[in-house]
TORKOL-4160 file (C-alpha; in steps of 0.2 Angstrom, whole numbers, padded with zeros to 4 digits, m for minus):
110
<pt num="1" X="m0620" Y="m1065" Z="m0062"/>
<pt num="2" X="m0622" Y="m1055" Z="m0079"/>
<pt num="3" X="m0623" Y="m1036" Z="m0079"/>
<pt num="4" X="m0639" Y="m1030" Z="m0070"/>
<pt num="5" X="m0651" Y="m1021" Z="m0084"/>
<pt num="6" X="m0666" Y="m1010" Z="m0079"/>
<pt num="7" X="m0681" Y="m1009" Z="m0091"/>
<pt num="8" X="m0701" Y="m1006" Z="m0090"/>
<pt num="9" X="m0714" Y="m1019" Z="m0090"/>
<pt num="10" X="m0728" Y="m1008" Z="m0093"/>
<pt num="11" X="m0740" Y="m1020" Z="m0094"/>
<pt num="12" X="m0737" Y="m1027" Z="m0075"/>
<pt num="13" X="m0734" Y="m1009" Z="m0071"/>
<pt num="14" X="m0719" Y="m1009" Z="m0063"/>
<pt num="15" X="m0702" Y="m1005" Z="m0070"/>
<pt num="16" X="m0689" Y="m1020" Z="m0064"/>
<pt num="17" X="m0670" Y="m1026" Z="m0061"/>
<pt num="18" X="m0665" Y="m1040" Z="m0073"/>
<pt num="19" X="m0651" Y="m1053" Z="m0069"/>
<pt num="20" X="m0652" Y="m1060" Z="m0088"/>
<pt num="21" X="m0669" Y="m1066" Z="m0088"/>
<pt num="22" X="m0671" Y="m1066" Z="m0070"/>
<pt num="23" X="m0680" Y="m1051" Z="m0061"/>
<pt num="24" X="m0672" Y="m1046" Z="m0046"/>
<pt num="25" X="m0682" Y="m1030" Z="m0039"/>
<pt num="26" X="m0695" Y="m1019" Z="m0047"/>
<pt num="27" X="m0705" Y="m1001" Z="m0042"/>
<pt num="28" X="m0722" Y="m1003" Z="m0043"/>
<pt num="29" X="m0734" Y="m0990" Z="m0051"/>
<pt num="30" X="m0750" Y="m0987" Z="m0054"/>
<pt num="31" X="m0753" Y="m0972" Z="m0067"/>
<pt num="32" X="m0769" Y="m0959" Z="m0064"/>
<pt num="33" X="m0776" Y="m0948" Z="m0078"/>
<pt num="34" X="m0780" Y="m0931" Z="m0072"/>
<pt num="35" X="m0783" Y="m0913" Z="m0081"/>
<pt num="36" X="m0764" Y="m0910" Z="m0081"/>
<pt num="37" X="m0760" Y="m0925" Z="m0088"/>
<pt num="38" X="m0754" Y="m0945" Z="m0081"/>
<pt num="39" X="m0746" Y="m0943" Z="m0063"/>
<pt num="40" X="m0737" Y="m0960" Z="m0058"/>
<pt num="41" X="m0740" Y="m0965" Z="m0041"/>
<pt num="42" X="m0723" Y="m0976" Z="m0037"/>
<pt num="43" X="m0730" Y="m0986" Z="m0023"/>
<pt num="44" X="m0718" Y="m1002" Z="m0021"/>
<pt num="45" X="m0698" Y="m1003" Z="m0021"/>
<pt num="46" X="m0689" Y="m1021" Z="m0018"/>
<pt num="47" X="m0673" Y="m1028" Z="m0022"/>
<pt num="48" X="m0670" Y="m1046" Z="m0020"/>
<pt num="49" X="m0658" Y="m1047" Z="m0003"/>
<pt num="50" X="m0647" Y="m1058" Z="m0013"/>
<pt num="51" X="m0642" Y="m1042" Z="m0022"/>
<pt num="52" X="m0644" Y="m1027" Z="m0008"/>
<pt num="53" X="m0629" Y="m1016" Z="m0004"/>
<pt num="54" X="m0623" Y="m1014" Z="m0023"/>
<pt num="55" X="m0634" Y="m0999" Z="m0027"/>
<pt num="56" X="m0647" Y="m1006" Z="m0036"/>
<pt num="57" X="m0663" Y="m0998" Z="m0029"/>
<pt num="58" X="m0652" Y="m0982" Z="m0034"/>
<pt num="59" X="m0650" Y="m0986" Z="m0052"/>
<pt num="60" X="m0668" Y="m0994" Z="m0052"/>
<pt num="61" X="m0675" Y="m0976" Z="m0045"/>
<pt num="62" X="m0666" Y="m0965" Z="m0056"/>
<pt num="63" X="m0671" Y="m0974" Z="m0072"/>
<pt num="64" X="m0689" Y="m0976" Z="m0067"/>
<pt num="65" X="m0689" Y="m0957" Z="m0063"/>
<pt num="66" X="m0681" Y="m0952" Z="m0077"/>
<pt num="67" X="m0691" Y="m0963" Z="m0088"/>
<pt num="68" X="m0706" Y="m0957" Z="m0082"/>
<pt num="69" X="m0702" Y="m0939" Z="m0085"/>
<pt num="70" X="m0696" Y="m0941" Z="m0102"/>
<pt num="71" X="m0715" Y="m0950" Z="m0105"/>
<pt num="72" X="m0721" Y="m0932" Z="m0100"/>
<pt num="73" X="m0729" Y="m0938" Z="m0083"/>
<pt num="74" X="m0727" Y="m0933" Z="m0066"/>
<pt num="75" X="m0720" Y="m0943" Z="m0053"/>
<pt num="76" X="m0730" Y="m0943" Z="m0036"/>
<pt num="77" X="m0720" Y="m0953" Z="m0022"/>
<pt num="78" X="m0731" Y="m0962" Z="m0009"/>
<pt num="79" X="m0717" Y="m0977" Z="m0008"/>
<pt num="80" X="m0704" Y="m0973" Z="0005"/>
<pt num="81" X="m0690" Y="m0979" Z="m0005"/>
<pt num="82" X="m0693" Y="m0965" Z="m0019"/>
<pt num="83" X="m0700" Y="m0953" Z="m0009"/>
<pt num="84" X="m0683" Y="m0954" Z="0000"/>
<pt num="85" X="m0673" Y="m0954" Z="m0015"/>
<pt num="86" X="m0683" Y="m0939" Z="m0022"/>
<pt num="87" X="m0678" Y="m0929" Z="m0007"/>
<pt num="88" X="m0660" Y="m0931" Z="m0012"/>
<pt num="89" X="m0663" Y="m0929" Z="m0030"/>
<pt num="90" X="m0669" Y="m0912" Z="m0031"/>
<pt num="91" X="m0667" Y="m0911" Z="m0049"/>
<pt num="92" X="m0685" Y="m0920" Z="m0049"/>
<pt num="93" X="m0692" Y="m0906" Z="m0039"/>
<pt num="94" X="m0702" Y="m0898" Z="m0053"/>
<pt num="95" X="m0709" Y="m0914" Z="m0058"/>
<pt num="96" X="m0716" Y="m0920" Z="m0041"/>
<pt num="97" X="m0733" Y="m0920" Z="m0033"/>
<pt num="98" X="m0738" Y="m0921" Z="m0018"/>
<pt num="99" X="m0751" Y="m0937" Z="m0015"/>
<pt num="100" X="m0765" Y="m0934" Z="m0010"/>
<pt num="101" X="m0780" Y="m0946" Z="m0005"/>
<pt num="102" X="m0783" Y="m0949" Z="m0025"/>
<pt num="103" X="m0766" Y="m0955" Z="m0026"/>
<pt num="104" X="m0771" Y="m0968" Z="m0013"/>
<pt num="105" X="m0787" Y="m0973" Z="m0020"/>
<pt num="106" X="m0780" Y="m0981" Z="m0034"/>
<pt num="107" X="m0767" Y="m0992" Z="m0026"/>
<pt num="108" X="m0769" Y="m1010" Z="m0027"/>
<pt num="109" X="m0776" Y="m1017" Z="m0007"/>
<pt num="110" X="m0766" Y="m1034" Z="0000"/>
């Protein structure tokens, strides 16, 4: 196993765990325009089971928050897995929004 990189593939919207070429988890997101600007709705967390317990979905959160933050949007948390790890991370307090049935609207149906 190489060393596990995180980037964004912002054309599949979703920002993903990498084992070299491999991706190995990703947080799906669908982004809404609004008056105040691009709020990211983080819908989907998963990390292949092969690589759970290492802390991954962690490193996966924090650099999609952070990411998203430094773009200048906010981050509004409908998937449990980041709505979790925003609760414990209150340093992203001040960029969160509460979702709300526009949020939902815009997520893909299975």
């Amino acid at each position: 196993m190489s060393e596990i990189q995180v980037g964004q593939l912002a054309e599949r919207q979703r920002y993903a765990l990498f084992d070299g070429e491999k991706i190995i988890g990703a947080a799906h997101y669908r982004d809404l325009s609004t008056d105040h600007g691009i709020e990211r709705v983080f819908f989907h967390t998963v990390v292949d089971e092969a690589f759970s317990g290492q802390g991954l979905a962690s490193k996966l959160a924090a650099f999609a928050l952070e990411d998203t933050i430094a773009q200048g949007h906010k981050v509004v948390a409908v998937c449990p897995y980041i709505k979790a790890y925003t609760a414990k991370h209150h340093q992203y307090d001040a960029q969160l929004v509460t979702p709300g049935s526009q949020h939902l609207r815009i997520l893909p149906t299975a």
